[in-house]
N, C-alpha and C positions, 0 to 999 in steps of 0.2 A: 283286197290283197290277201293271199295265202298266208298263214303263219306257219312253218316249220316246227312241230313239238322239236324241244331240246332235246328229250328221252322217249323214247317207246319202251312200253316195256311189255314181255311176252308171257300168259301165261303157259304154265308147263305142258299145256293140252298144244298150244301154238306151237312151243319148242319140238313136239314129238310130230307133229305135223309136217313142219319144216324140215325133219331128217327122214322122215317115215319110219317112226320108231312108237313104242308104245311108251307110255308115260313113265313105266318103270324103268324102260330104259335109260330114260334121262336122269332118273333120282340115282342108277345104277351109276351112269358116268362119272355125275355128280361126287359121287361119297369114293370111286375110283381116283379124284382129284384133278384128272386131265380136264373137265369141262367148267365153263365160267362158272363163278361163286352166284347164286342167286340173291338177290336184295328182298329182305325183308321190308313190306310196306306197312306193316302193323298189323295185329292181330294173327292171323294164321293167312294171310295173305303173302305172298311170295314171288315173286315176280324175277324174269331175266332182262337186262339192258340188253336191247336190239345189238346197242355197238358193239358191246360185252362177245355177243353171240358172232357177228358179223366179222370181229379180230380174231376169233377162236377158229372160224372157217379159215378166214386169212392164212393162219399158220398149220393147216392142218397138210402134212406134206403129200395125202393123196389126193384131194381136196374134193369137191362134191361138184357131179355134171346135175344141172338141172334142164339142158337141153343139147342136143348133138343138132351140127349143119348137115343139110339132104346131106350134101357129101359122103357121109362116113355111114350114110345109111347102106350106101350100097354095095 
C-alpha cells in the first residue's frame, strides 16, 4: 500500500523551479508579503508547504499555463 505524505515540503530551489523564477525571486516575493510564509524546520533550514504553494496558485487571478491543448496552437 502507498502512503500519502501529509506534507511535502518544497525547497526554495524547487519553489523557483516551479515558477521559473530564480531564487531570489522568491525570497523577493516573499519579503513583498503576497507569497506563502515559509516554515522554518530548524536550524537554517526553511522550507514551503506544497498546499501552502498550491492555495497561493489557486488565488492567483492570472493563474499559471503549464500546458496549452494542440488547439490553441494553431
Amino acid at each position: 500500500m502507498n502512503a500519502v505524505p501529509m506534507n511535502t515540503y518544497l525547497a526554495v530551489e524547487q519553489v523557483a523551479v516551479r515558477f521559473s523564477v530564480s531564487k531570489d525571486t522568491i525570497w523577493r516575493w516573499r519579503r513583498e508579503g503576497d507569497f506563502p510564509k515559509p516554515v522554518k524546520l530548524g536550524g537554517r533550514t526553511t522550507r514551503w508547504r506544497l498546499s501552502d504553494i498550491e492555495d497561493w496558485e489557486a488565488q492567483c487571478p492570472c493563474g499559471f499555463i503549464t500546458s496549452l491543448p494542440l488547439s490553441a496552437a494553431i
